[in-house]
MARKE-180940 format. One record per residue (C-alpha): x, y, z; residue number from 1. Coordinates in nm, 4 decimals. Layout:
N
<rec c1="X" c2="Y" c3="Z" k="NUM"/>
...
END
This chain:
110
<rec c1="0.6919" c2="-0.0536" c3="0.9490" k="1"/>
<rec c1="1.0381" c2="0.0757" c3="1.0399" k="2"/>
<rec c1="1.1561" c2="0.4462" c3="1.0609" k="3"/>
<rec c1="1.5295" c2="0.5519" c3="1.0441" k="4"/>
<rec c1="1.6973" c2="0.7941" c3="1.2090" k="5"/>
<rec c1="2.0716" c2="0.8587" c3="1.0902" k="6"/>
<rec c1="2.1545" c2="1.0416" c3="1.4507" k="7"/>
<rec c1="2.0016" c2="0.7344" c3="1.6730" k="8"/>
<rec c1="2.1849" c2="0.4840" c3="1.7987" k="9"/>
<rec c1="1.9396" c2="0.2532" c3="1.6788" k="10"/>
<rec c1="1.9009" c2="0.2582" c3="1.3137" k="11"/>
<rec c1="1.5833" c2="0.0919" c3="1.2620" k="12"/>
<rec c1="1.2870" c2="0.1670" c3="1.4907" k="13"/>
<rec c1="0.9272" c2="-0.0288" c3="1.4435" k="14"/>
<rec c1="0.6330" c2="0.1592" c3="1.5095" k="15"/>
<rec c1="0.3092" c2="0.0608" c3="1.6264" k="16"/>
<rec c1="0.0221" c2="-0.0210" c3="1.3776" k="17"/>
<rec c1="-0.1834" c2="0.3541" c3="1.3988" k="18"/>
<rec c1="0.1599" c2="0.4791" c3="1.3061" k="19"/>
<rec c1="0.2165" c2="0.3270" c3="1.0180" k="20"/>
<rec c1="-0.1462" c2="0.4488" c3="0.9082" k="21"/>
<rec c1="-0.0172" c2="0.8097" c3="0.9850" k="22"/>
<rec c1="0.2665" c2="0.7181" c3="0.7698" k="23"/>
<rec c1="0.0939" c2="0.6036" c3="0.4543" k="24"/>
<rec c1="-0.1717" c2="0.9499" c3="0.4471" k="25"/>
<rec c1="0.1719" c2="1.1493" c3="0.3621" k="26"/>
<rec c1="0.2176" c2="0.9128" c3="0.0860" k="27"/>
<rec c1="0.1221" c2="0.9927" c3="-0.3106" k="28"/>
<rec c1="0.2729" c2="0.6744" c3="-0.4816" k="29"/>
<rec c1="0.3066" c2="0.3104" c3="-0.3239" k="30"/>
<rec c1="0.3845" c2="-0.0316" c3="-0.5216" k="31"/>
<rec c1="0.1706" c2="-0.3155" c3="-0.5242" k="32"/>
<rec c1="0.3150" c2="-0.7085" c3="-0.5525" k="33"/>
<rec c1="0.1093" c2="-0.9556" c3="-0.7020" k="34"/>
<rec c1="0.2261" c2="-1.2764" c3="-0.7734" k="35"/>
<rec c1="0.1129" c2="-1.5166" c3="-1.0354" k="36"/>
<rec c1="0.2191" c2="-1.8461" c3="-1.0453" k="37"/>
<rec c1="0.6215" c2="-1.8341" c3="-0.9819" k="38"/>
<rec c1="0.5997" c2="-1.4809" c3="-1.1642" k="39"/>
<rec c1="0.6193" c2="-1.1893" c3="-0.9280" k="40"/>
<rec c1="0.5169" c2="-0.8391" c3="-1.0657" k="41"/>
<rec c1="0.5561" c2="-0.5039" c3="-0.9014" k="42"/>
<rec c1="0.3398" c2="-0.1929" c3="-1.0022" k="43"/>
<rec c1="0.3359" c2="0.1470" c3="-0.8798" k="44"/>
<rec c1="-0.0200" c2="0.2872" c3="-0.8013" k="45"/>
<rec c1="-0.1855" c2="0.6102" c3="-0.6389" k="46"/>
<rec c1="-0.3665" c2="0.5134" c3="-0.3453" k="47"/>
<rec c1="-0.5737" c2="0.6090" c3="-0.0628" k="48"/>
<rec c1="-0.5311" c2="0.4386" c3="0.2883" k="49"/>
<rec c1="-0.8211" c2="0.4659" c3="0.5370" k="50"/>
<rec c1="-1.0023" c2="0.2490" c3="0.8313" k="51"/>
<rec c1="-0.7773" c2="-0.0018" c3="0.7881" k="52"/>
<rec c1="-0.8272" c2="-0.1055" c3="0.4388" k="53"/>
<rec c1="-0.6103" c2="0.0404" c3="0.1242" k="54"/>
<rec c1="-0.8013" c2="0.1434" c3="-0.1835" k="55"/>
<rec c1="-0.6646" c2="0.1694" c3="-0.5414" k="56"/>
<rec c1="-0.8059" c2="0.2540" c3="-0.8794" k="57"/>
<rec c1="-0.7023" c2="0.0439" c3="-1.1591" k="58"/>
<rec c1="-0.8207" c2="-0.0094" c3="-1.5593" k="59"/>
<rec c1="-0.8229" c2="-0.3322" c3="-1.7388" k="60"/>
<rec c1="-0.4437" c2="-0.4698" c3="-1.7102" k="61"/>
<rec c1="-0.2476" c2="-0.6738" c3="-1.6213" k="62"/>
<rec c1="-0.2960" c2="-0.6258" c3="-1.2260" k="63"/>
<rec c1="-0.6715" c2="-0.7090" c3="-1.2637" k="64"/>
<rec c1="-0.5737" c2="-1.0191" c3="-1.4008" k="65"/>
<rec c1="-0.3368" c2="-1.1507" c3="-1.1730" k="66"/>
<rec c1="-0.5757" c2="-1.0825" c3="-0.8536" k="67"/>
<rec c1="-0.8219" c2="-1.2591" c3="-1.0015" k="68"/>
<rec c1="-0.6137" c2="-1.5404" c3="-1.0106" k="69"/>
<rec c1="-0.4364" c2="-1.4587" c3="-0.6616" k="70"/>
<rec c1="-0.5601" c2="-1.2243" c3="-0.4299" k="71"/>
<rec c1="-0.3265" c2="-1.2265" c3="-0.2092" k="72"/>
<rec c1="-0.0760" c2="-0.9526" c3="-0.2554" k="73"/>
<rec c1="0.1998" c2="-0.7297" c3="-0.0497" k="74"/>
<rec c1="0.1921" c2="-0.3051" c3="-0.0433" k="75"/>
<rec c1="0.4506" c2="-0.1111" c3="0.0369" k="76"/>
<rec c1="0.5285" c2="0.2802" c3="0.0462" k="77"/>
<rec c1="0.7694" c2="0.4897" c3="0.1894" k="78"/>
<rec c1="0.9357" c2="0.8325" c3="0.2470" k="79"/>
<rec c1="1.1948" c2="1.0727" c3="0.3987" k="80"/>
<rec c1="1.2590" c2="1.4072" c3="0.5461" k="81"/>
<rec c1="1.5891" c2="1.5514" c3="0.5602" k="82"/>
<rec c1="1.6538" c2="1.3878" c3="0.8789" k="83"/>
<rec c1="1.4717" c2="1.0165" c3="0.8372" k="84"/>
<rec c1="1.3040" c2="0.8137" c3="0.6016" k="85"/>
<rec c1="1.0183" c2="0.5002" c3="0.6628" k="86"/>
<rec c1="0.9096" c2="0.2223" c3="0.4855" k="87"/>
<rec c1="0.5661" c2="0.0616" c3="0.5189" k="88"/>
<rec c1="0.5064" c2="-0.2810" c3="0.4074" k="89"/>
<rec c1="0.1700" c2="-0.4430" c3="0.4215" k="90"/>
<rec c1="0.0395" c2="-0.7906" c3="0.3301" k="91"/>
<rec c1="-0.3417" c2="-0.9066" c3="0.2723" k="92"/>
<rec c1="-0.6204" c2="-0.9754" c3="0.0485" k="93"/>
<rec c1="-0.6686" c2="-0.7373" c3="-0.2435" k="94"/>
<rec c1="-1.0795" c2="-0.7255" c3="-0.3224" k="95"/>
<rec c1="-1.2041" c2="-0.5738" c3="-0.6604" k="96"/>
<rec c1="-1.5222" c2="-0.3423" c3="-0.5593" k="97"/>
<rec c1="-1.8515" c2="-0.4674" c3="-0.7750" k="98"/>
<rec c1="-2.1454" c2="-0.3086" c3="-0.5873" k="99"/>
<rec c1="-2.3004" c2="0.0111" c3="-0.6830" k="100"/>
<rec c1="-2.2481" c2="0.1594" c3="-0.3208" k="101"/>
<rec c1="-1.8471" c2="0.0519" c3="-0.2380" k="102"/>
<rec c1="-1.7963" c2="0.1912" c3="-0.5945" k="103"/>
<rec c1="-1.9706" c2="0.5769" c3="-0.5547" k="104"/>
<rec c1="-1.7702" c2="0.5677" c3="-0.1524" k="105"/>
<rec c1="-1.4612" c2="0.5248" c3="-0.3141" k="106"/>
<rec c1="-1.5155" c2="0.7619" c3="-0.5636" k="107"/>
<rec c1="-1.5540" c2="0.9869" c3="-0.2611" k="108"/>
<rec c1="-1.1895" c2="0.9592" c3="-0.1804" k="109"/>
<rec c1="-0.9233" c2="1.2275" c3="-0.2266" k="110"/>
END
């Protein structure tokens, strides 16, 4: 994750990894990259980041599809004040939730 400061020396600053959680809870909208094949998509999603894991709510589409295929997939969100902006990219395994219980949790979520 990087955050920029226009009056630092240093333009680009990485943060640590509980940071970059902080980051994402001030975020509505991120994009999720899927890849299928050599055909990359991009789709914006709401989402909910907590104890380590990123959760998402999706219909039938075309990103269901393409992680069943290939799970693996890339995040990203970002933001800015008047004085900075940040950018938070991560990379992992995206899981569908089947079971009764990880289904009701997540409805849980704000």
């Amino acid at each position: 994750m990087h955050h920029m400061d226009s009056n630092d020396e240093t333009p680009i600053v990485t943060l640590d990894e509980d940071s970059t959680w902080g980051y994402l809870d001030s975020a509505a909208v991120g994009r999720l990259a899927t890849a299928l094949g050599e055909q990359p998509d991009i789709f914006p999603v709401n989402f909910h980041a907590t104890d380590g894991r990123i959760m998402l709510r999706s219909g039938e589409g075309t990103k269901l599809s393409e992680l069943a295929v290939n799970s693996r997939v890339a995040f990203e969100a970002d933001g800015h004040t008047d004085a900075d902006g940040w950018s938070v990219v991560a990379k992992g395994t995206a899981r569908i939730l089947v079971s009764f219980h990880e289904i009701e949790a997540a409805d849980q979520l704000p």
